[in-house]
N, C-alpha and C positions, 0 to 999 in steps of 0.2 A: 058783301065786301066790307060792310062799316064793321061789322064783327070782325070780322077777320085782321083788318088795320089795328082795329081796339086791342085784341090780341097780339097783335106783332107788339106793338107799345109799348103791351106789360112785360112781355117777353125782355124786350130791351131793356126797359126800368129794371126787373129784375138782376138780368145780367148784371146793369151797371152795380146796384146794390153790392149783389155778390161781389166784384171784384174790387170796392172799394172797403166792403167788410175786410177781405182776404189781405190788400195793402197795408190797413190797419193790423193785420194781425198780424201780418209780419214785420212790419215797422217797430210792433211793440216787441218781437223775437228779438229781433234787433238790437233794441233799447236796453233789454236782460243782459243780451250775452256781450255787449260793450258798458255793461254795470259791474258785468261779473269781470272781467276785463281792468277793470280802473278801480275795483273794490279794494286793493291793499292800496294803502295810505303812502305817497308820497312825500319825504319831508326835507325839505333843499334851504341852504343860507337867503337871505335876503340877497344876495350877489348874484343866486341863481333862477330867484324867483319870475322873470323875467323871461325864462325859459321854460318854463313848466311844460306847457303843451308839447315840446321836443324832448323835453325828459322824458317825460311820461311814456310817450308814442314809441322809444326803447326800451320801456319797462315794460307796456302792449305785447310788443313784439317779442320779447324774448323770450316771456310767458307761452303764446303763440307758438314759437319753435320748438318750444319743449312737448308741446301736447302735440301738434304735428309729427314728432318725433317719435310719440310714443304710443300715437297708433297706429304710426306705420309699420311699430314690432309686435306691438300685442300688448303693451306695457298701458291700453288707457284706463283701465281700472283706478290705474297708481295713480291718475290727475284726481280724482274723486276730492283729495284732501288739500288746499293749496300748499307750497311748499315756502310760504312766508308769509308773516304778518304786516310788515314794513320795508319801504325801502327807503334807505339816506344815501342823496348825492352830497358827498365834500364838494367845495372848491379850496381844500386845505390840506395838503395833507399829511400833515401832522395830526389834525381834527380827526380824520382817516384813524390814523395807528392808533390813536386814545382811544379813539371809540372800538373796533375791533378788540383791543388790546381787554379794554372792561368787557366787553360781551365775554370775550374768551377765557376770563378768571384769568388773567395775566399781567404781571408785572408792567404797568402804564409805562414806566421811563424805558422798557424795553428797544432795540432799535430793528424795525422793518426796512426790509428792502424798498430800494425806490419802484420796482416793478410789480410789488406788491401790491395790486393797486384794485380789487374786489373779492369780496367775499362774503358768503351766507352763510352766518353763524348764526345759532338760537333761533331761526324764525325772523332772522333781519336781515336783508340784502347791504350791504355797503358798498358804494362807490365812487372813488375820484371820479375827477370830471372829464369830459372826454379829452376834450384838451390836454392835462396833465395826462393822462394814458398813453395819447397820441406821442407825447415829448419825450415819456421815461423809455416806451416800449415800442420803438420804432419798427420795427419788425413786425408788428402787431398789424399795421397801419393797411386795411383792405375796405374791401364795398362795405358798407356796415360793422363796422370793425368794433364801433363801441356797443354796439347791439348786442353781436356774438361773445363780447367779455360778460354782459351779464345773463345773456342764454348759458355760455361755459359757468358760471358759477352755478345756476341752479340746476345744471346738467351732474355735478356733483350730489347733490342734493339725491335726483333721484335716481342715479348710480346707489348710492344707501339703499334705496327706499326699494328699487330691484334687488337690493340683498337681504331684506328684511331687514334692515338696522346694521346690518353687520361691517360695521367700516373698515375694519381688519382683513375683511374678504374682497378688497375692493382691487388688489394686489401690488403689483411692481409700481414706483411711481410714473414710468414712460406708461405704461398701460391704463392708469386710473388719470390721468392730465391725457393721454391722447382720447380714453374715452368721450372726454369732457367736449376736446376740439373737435371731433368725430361728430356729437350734439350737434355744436354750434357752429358746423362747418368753417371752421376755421382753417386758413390757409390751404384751401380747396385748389385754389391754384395754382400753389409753390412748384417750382419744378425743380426743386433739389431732390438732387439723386445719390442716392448711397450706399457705399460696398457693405456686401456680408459683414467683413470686417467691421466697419465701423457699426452696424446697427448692433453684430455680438457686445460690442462695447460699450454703448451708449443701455441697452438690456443690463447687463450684468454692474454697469455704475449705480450705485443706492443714492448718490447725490445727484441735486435737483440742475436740470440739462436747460436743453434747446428745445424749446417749445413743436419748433418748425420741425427739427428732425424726432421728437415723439411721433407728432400727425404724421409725420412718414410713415415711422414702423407699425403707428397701430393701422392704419390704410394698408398699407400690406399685407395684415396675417387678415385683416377684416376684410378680405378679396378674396381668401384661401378658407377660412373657417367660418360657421353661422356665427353671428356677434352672440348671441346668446348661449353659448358653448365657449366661449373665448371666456364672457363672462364670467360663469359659471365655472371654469377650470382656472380662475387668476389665482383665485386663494391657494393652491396648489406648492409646494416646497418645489416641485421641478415643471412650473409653468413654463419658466424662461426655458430648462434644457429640452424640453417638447416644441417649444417654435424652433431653438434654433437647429435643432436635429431635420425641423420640418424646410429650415430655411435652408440648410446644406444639403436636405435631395436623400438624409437617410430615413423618414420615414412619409 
């Protein structure tokens, strides 16, 4: 019996061993992939610095959405490479347009829209403040809403990176802006609703629309075609007249 106790003991020491070894070894999993996580460089005003930990935790997440997103198509190869070296919060934004304005080799006294308000250009994410997003782009304004503007920016990003570089192939502007909202589920819950009419219309306009009714039409034909076939046929000169043939019942 005294053997036998002595043996249950080691048995239990063991175990504990084991699964405190096992804790640590995942703790340290852990520790990696919320390094790899917060590895691109945050850099915010002194106005903002106060907030860091809330910025950051939408830069987290947006990152998150995109790679979530892109294994759920078959796209997680494409994460291999980050899709940015930096991100900058404005609280300015004027600060905003100068700074895009130079990434972009463009004309700094140029004037941007007020709604203009993120983008990933060269390997750098920019963005106004939630606040200032919230005020220009009311419409914008959902359950994480500032999250999903910078999931949508680098859902852009690797929209490219699905075409091998090819931005030209990226197609129609309703198609390559609802791609984007499609990522970052954007306006998931809208329940605008709209005739043939007006979506032939809003398809065949070259100028830049209603965000809300984009996420309409591309949610539409991406209920009717695999999105990797949508993609793949935008670069197409009669992409539009194949959905809307598809959308009127004649093919």
């Amino acid at each position: 019996m005294k053997y036998i106790f002595i043996l249950l003991i080691a048995i239990v020491a063991i175990s504990c061993n084991y699964q405190k070894q096992k804790q640590n070894t995942d703790n340290k999993e852990s520790i990696v992939q919320n390094d790899n996580v917060n590895a691109i460089p945050l850099i915010l005003p002194s106005t903002l610095e106060n907030r860091r930990d809330e910025l950051q935790t939408y830069v987290n997440n947006a990152k998150i959405n995109i790679s979530n997103f892109s294994k759920k198509y078959g796209w997680q190869d494409l994460m291999k490479e980050d899709f940015m070296d930096s991100v900058i919060i404005f609280d300015n934004k004027n600060d905003f347009n100068i700074a895009l304005l130079k990434l972009a080799g463009a004309d700094t006294t140029m004037s941007l829209p007020d709604t203009y308000c993120a983008a990933l250009e060269k390997r750098t994410l920019l963005s106004v403040s939630p606040e200032f997003y919230s005020k220009v782009f009311p419409e914008g304004i959902e359950e994480k809403s500032f999250e999903k503007l910078l999931t949508h920016e680098i859902a852009h990003r690797l929209h490219v990176r699905i075409l091998k570089g090819d931005e030209e192939a990226m197609g129609p502007i309703w198609f390559y802006e609802g791609f984007a909202m499609f990522v970052a589920n954007q306006f998931s819950e809208s329940d605008i609703i709209l005739s043939q009419e007006e979506i032939i219309k809003i398809m065949k306009d070259p100028d830049r629309g209603s965000y809300v009714k984009y996420n309409y039409i591309f949610r539409y034909f991406a209920e009717k075609i695999p999105l990797k076939e949508l993609i793949s046929k935008a670069k197409n000169e009669d992409f539009n007249d194949e959905l809307i043939l598809l959308l009127e019942g004649k093919r």
